[in-house]
Short mmCIF file of the C-alpha atoms (twelve columns), coordinates in Angstrom:
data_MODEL
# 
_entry.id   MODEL 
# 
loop_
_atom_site.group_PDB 
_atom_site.id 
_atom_site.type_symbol 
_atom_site.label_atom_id 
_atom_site.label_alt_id 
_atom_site.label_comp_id 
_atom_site.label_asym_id 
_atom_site.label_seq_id 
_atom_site.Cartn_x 
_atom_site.Cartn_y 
_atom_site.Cartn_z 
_atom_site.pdbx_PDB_model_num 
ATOM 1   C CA . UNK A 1   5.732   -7.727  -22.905 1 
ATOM 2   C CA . UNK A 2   4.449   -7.000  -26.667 1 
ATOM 3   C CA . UNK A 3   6.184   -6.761  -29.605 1 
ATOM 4   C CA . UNK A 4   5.280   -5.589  -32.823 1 
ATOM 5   C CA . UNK A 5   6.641   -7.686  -35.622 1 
ATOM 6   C CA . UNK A 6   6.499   -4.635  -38.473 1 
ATOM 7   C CA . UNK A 7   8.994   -3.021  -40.493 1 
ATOM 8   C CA . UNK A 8   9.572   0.010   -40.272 1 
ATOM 9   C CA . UNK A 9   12.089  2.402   -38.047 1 
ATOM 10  C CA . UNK A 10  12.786  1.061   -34.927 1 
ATOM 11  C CA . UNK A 11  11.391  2.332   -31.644 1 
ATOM 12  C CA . UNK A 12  11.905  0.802   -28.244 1 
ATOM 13  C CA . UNK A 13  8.864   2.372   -25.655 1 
ATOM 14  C CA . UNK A 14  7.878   1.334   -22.204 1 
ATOM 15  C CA . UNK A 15  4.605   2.428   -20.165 1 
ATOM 16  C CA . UNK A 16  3.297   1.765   -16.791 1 
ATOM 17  C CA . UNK A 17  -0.305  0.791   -16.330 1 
ATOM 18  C CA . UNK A 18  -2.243  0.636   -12.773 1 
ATOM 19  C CA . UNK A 19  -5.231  -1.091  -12.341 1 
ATOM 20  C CA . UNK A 20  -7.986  1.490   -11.197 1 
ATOM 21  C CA . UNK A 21  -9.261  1.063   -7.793  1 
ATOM 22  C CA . UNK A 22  -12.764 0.309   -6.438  1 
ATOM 23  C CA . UNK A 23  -15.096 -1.986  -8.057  1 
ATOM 24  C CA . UNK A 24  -17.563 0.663   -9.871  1 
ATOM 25  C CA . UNK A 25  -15.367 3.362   -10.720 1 
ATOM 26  C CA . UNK A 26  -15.253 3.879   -14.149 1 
ATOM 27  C CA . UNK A 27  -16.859 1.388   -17.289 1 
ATOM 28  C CA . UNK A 28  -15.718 -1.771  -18.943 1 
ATOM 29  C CA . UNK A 29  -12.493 -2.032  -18.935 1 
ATOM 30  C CA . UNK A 30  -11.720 1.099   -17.799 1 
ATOM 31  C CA . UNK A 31  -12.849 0.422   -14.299 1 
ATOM 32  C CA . UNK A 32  -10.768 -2.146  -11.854 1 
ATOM 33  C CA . UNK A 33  -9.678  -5.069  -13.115 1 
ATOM 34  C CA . UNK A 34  -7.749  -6.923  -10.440 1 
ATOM 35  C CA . UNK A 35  -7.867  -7.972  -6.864  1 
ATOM 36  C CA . UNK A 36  -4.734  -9.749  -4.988  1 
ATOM 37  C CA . UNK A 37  -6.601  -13.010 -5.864  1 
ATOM 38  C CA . UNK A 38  -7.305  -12.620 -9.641  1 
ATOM 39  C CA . UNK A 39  -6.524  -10.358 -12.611 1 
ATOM 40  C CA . UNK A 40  -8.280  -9.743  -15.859 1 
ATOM 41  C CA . UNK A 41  -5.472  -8.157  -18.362 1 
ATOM 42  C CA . UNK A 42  -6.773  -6.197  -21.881 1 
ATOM 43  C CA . UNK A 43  -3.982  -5.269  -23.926 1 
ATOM 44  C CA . UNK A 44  -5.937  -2.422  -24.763 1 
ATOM 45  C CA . UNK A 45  -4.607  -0.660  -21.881 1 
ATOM 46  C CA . UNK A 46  -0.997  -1.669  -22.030 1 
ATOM 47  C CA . UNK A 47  0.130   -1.187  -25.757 1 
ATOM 48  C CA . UNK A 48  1.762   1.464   -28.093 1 
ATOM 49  C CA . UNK A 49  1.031   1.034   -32.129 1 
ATOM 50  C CA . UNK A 50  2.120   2.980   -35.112 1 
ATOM 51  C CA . UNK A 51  -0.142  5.570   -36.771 1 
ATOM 52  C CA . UNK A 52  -1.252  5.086   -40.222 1 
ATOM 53  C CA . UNK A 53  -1.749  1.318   -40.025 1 
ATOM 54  C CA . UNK A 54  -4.876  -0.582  -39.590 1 
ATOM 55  C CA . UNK A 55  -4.805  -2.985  -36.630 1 
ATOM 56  C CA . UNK A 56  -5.792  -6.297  -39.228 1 
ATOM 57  C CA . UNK A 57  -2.190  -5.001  -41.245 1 
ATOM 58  C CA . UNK A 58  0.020   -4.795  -37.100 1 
ATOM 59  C CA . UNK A 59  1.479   -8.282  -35.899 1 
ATOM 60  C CA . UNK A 60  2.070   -8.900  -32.348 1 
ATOM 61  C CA . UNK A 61  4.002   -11.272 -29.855 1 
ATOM 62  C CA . UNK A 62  2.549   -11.062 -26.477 1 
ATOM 63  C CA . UNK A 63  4.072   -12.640 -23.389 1 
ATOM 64  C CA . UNK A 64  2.972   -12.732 -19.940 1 
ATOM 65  C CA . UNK A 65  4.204   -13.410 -16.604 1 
ATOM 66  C CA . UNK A 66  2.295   -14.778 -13.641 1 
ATOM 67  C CA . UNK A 67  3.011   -14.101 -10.145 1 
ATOM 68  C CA . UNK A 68  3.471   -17.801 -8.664  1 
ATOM 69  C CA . UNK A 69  0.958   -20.501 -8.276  1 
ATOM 70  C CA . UNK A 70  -1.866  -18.709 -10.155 1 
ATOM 71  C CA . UNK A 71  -3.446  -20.017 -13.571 1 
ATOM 72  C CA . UNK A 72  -4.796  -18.341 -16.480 1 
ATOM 73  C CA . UNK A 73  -7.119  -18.362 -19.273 1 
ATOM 74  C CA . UNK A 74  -7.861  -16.790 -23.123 1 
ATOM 75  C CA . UNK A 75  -8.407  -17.926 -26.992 1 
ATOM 76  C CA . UNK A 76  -4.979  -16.465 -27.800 1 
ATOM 77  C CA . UNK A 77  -2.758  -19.534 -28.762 1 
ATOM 78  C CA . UNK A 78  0.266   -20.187 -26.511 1 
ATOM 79  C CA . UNK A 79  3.433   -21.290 -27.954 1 
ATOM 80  C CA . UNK A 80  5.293   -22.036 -24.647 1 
ATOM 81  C CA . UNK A 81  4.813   -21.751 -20.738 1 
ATOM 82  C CA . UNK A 82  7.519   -21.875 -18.526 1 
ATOM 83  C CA . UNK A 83  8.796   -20.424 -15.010 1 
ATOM 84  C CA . UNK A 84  5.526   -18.551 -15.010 1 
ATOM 85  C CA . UNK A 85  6.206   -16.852 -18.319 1 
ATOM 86  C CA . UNK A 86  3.686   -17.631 -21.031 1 
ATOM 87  C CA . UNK A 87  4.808   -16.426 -25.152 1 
ATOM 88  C CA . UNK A 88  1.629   -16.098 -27.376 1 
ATOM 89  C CA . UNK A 89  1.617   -16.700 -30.972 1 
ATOM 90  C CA . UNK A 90  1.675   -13.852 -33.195 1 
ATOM 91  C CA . UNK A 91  -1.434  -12.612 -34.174 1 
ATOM 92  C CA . UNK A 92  -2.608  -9.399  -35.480 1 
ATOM 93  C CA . UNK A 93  -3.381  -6.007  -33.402 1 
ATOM 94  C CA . UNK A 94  -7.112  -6.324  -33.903 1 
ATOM 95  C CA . UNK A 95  -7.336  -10.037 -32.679 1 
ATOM 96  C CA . UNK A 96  -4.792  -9.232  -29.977 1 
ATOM 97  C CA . UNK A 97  -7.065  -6.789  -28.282 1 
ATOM 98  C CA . UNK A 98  -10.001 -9.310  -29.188 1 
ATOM 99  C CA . UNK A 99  -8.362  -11.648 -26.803 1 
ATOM 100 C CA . UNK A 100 -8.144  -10.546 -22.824 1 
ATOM 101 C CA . UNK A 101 -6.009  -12.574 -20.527 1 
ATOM 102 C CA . UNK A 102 -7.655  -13.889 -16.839 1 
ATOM 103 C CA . UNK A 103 -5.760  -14.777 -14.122 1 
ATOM 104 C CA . UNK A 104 -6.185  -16.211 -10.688 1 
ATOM 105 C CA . UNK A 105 -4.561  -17.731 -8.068  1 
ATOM 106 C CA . UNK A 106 -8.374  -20.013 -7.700  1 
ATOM 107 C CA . UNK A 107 -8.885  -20.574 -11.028 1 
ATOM 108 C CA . UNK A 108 -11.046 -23.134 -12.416 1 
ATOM 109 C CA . UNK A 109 -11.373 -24.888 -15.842 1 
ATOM 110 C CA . UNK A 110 -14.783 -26.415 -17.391 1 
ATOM 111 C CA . UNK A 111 -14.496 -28.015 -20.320 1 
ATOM 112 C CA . UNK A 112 -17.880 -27.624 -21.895 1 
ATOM 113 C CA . UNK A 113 -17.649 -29.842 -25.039 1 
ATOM 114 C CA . UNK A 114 -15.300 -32.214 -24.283 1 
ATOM 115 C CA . UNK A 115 -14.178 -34.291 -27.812 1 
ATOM 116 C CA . UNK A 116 -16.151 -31.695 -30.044 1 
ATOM 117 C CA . UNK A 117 -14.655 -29.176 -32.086 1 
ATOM 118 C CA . UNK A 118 -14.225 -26.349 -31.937 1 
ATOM 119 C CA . UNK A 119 -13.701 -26.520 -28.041 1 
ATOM 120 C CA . UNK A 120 -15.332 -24.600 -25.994 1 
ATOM 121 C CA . UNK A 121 -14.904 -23.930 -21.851 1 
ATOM 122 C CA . UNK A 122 -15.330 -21.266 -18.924 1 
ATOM 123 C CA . UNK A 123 -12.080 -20.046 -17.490 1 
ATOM 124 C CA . UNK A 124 -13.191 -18.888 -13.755 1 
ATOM 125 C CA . UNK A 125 -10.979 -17.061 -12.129 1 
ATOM 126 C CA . UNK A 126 -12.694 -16.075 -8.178  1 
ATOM 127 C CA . UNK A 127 -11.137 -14.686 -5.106  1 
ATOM 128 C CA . UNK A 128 -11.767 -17.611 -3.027  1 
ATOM 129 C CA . UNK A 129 -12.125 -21.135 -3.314  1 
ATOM 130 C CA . UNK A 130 -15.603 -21.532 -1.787  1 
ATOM 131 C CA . UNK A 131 -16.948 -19.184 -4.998  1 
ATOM 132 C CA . UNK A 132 -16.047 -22.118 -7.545  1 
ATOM 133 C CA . UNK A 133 -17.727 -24.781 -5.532  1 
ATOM 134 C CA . UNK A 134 -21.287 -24.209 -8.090  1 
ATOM 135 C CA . UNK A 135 -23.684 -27.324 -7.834  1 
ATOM 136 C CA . UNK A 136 -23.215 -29.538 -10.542 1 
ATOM 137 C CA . UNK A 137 -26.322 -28.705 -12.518 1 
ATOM 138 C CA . UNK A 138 -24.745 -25.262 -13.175 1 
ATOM 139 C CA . UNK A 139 -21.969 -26.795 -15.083 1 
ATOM 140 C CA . UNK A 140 -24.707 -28.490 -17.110 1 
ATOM 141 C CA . UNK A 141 -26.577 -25.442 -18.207 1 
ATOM 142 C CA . UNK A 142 -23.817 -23.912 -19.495 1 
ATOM 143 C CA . UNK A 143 -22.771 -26.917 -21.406 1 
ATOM 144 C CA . UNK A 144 -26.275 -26.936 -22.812 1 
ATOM 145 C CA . UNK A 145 -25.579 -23.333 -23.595 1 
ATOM 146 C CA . UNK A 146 -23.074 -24.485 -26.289 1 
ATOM 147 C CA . UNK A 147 -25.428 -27.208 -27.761 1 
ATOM 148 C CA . UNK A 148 -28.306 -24.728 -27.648 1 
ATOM 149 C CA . UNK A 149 -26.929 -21.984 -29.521 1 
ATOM 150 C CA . UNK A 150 -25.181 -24.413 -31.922 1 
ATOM 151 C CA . UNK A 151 -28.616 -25.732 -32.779 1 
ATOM 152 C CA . UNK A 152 -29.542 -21.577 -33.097 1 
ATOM 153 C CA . UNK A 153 -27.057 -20.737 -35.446 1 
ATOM 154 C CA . UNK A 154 -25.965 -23.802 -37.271 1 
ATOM 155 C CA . UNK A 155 -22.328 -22.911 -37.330 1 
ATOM 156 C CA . UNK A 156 -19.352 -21.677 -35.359 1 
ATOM 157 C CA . UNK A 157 -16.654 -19.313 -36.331 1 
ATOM 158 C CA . UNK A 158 -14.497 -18.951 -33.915 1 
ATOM 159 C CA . UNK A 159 -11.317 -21.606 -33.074 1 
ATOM 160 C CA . UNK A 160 -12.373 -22.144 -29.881 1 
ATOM 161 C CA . UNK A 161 -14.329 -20.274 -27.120 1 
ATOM 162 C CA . UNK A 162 -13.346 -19.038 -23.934 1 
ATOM 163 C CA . UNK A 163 -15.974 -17.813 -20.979 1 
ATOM 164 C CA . UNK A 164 -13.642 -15.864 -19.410 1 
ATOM 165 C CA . UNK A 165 -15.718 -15.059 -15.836 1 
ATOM 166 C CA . UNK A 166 -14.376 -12.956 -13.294 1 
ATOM 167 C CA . UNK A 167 -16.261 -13.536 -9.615  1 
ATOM 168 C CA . UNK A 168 -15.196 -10.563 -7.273  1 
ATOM 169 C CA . UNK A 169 -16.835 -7.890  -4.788  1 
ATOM 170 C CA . UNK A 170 -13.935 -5.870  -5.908  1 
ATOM 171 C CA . UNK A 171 -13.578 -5.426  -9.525  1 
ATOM 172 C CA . UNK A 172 -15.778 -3.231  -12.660 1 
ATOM 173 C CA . UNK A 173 -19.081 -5.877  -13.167 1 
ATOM 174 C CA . UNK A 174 -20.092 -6.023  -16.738 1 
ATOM 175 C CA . UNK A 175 -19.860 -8.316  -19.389 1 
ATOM 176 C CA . UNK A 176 -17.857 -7.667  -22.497 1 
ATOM 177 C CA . UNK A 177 -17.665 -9.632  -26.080 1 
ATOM 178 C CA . UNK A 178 -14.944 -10.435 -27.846 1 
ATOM 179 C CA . UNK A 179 -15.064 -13.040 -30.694 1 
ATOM 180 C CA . UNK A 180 -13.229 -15.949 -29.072 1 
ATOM 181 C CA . UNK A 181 -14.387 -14.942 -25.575 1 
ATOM 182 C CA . UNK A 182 -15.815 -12.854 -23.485 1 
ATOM 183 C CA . UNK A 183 -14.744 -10.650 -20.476 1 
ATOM 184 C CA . UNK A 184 -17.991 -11.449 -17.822 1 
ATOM 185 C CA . UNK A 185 -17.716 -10.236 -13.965 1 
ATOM 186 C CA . UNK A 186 -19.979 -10.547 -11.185 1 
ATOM 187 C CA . UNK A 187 -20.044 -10.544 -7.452  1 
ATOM 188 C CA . UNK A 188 -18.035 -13.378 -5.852  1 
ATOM 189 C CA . UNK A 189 -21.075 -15.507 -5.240  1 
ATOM 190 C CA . UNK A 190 -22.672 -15.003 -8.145  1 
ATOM 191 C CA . UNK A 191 -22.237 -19.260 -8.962  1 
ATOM 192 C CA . UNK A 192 -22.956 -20.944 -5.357  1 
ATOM 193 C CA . UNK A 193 -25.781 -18.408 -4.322  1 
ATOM 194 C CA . UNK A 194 -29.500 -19.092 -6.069  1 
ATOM 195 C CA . UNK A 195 -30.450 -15.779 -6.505  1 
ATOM 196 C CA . UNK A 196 -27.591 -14.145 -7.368  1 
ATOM 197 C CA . UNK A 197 -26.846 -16.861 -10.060 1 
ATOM 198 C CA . UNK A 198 -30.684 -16.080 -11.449 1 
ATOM 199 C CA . UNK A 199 -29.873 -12.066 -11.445 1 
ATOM 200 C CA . UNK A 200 -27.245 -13.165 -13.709 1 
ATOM 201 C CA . UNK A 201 -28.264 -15.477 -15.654 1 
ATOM 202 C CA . UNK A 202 -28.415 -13.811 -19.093 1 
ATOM 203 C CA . UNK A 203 -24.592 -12.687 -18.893 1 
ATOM 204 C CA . UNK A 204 -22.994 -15.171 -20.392 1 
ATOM 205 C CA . UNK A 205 -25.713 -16.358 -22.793 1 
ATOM 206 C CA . UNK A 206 -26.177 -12.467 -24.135 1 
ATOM 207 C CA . UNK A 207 -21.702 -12.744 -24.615 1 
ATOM 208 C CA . UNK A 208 -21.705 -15.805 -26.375 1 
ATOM 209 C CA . UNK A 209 -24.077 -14.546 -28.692 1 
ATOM 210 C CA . UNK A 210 -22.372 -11.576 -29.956 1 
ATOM 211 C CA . UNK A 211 -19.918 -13.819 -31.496 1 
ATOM 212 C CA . UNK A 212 -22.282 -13.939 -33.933 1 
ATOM 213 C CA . UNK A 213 -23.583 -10.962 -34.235 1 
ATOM 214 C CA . UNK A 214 -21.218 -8.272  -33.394 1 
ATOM 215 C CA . UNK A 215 -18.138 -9.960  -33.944 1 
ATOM 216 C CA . UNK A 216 -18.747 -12.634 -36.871 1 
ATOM 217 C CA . UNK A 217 -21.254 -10.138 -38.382 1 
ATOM 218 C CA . UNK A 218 -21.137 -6.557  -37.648 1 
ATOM 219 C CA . UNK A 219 -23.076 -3.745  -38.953 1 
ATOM 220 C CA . UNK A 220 -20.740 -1.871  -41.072 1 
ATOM 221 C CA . UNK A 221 -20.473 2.246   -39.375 1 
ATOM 222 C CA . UNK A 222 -19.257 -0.072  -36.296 1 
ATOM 223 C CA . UNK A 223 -16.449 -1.798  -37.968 1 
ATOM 224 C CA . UNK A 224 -13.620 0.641   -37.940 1 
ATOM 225 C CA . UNK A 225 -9.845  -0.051  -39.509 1 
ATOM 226 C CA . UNK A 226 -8.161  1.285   -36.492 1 
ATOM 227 C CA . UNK A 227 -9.021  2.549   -32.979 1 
ATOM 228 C CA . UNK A 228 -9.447  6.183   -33.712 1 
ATOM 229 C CA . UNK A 229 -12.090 5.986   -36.062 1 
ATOM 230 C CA . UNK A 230 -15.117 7.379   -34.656 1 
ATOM 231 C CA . UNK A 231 -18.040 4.645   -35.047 1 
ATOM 232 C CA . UNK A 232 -21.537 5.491   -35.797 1 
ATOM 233 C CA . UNK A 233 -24.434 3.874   -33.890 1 
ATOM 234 C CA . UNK A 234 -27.251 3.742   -36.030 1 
ATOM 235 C CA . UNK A 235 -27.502 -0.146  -36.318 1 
ATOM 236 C CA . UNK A 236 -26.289 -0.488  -32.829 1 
ATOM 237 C CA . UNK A 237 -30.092 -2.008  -32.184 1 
ATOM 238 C CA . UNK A 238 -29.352 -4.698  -34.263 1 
ATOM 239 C CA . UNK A 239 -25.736 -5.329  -32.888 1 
ATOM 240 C CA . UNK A 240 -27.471 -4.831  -29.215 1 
ATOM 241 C CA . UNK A 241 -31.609 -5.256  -29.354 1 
ATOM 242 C CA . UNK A 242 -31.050 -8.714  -31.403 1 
ATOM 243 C CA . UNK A 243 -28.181 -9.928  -29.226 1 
ATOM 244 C CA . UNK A 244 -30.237 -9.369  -25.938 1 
ATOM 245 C CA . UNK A 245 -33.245 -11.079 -26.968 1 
ATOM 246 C CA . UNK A 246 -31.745 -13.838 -28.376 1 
ATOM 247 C CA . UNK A 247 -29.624 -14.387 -25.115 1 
ATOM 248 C CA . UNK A 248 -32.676 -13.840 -23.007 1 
ATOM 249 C CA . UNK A 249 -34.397 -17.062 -24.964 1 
ATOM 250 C CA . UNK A 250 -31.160 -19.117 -24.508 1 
ATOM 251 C CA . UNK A 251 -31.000 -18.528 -20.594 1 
ATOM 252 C CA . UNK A 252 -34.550 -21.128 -20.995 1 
ATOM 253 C CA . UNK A 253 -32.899 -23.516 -23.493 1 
ATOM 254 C CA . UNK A 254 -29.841 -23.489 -21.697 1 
ATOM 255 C CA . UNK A 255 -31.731 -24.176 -18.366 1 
ATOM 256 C CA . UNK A 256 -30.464 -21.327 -16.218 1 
ATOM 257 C CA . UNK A 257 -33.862 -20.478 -15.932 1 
ATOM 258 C CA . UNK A 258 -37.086 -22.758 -15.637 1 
ATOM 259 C CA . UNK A 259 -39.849 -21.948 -18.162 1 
ATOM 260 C CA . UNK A 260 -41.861 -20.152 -15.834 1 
ATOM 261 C CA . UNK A 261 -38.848 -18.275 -14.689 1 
ATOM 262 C CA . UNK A 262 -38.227 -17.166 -18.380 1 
ATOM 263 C CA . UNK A 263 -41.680 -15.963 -18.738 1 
ATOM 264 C CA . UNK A 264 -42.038 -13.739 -15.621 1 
ATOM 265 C CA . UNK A 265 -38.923 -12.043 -17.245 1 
ATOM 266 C CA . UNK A 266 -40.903 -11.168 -20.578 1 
ATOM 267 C CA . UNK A 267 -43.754 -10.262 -18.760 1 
ATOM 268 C CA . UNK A 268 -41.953 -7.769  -16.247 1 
ATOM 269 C CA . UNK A 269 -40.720 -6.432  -19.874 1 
ATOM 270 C CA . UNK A 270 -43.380 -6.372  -21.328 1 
ATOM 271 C CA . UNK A 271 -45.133 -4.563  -18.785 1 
ATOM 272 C CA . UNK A 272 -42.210 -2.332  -18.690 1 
ATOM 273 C CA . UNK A 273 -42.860 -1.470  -22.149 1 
ATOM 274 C CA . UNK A 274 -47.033 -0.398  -21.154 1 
ATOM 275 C CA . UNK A 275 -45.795 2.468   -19.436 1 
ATOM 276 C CA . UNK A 276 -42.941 3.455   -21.148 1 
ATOM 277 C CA . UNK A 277 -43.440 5.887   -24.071 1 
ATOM 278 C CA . UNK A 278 -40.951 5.180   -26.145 1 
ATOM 279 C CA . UNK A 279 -40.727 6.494   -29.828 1 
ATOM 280 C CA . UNK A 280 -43.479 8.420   -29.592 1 
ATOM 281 C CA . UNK A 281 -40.898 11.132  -27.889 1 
ATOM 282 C CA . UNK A 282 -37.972 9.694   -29.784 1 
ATOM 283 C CA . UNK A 283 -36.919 7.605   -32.471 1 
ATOM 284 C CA . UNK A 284 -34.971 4.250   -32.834 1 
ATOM 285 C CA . UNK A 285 -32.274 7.175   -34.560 1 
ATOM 286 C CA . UNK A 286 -31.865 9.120   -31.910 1 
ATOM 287 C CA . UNK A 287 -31.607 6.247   -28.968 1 
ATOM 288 C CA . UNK A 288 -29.050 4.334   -31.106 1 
ATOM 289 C CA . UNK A 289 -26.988 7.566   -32.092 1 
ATOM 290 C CA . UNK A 290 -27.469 8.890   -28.399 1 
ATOM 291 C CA . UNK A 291 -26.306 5.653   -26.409 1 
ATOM 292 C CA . UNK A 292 -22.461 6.770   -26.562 1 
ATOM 293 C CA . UNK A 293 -22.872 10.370  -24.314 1 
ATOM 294 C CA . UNK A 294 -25.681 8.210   -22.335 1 
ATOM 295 C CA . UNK A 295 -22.955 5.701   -21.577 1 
ATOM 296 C CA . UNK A 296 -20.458 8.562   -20.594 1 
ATOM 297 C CA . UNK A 297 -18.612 7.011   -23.414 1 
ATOM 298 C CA . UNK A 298 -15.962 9.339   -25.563 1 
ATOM 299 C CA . UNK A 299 -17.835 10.807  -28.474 1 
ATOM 300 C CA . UNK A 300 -14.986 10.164  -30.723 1 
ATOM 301 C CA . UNK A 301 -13.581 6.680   -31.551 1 
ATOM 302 C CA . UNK A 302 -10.628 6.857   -29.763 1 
ATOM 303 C CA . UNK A 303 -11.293 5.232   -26.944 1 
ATOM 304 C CA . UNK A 304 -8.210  2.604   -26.229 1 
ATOM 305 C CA . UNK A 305 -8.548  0.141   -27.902 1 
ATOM 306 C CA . UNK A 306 -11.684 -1.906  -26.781 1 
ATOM 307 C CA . UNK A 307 -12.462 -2.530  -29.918 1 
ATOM 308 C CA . UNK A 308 -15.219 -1.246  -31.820 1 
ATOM 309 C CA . UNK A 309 -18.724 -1.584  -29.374 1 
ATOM 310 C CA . UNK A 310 -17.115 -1.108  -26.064 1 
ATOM 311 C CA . UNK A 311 -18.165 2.289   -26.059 1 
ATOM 312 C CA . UNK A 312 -21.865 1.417   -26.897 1 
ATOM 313 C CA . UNK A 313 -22.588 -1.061  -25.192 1 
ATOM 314 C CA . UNK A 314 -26.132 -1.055  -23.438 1 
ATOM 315 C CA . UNK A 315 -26.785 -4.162  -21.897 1 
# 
């Protein structure tokens, strides 16, 4: 249930939203988003808002309830849980949508700085038990991931940090930022099988990034007051070029991959790059302003809600 908390006439609204089917069909969040094991919820999808407000000006209360037995994960703060029913804390339209829900019936928490501040974990959410069972180096990367990129960037900005990580044959794979967390799905195995977990390995890193750049810092034709503002793309190389690189070198600090794994990657790029023309048939301009209709993404802003580079996104 949501509630907007603003003044002004009152309006009582409901809507009915079905998760697509099929894993592929469709992008981000508009592609399936739940199995009968797990659930990723963006309120995106399931909320109503008055025109002529900007989403920082719209307060929320969102509550949530689980079907039984299952667990669930996100940076929004709770201010009570009971009989399966969860109430958030009010918080404003734009952080609201900035802060998707997982759910599972196998859902496992991993405290990645335990004692530090501001806390940080992955909230893994699988359909089966077997896919959580990682070795216990895996864990270890990914706490080195937080220590790494702390050392990167010398700060934090966020309260704390969810990885929320979907790990299912049957939902949308892609990996999505958001400022306190990040929406990342794979196949079921991608944790307990070696190769699969390589394929992958820049996922998370690449998220956790854009917390920093993207969401901390964002280049200012993508921040838009509302979610029908169209954006413009012409720094989206910065938002996106700088973000994948510097995930790319944390997958090495981190330890997800060894050093000699690392550089194979930049030399299959690099070698990419030999025999790809590039600018010399079109500009930086044109790929940044053209990665929207590449994307199949709407050419306008209005597209739900998924705040402001879900419709850009290229990695």
């Amino acid at each position: 249930m949501l509630k907007c908390l603003q003044a002004y006439p009152s309006v009582e609204a409901s809507l009915d939203f079905i998760s697509p089917a099929g894993s592929e069909e469709g992008i981000y969040t508009g592609g399936a988003t739940a199995t009968d094991r797990l659930a990723v919820v963006n309120w995106n999808a399931m909320l109503l808002y008055p025109e002529g407000w900007t989403s920082d000006d719209l307060t929320y209360t969102a509550s949530l309830r689980l079907p039984a037995n299952w667990k669930f994960g996100t940076s929004l703060a709770v201010t009570s849980q009971s009989g399966g029913e969860i109430k958030f804390a009010p918080v404003s339209l734009t952080m609201l949508v900035d802060g998707p829900v997982i759910i599972g019936e196998y859902l496992k928490v991993v405290p990645l700085n335990p004692g530090q501040t501001p806390p940080a974990e992955m909230d893994i959410a699988a359909d089966s038990a077997a896919a959580l069972d990682a070795p216990p180096e895996v864990w270890e990367h990914y706490k080195n991931l937080i220590a790494q990129t702390n050392a990167l960037f010398g700060a934090q900005h966020y309260r704390d940090y969810h990885f929320l990580y979907s790990l299912s044959d049957h939902v949308a794979h892609f990996g999505l930022e958001h400022h306190e967390s990040n929406d990342s799905r794979l196949g079921e195995r991608a944790l307990v099988d070696p190769t699969k977990r390589l394929l992958g390995s820049g996922l998370l890193s690449h998220e956790f990034v854009h917390s920093w750049n993207g969401k901390y810092r964002r280049p200012a034709d993508l921040a838009t007051p509302d979610y029908e503002k169209p954006m413009q793309t012409d720094l989206l190389w910065v938002y996106e070029g700088l973000t994948q690189y510097l995930g790319e070198i944390l997958t090495g600090r981190m330890g997800e991959r060894t050093p000699e794994e690392f550089r194979d990657s930049l030399a299959y790029t690099a070698a990419y790059l030999d025999h790809t023309p590039g600018r010399a048939w079109r500009n930086l301009q044109d790929t940044a302003d053209g990665v929207p209709r590449c994307r199949m993404r709407p050419i306008s802003g209005s597209h739900g809600g998924e705040h402001s580079t879900t419709m850009t996104k290229m990695n």
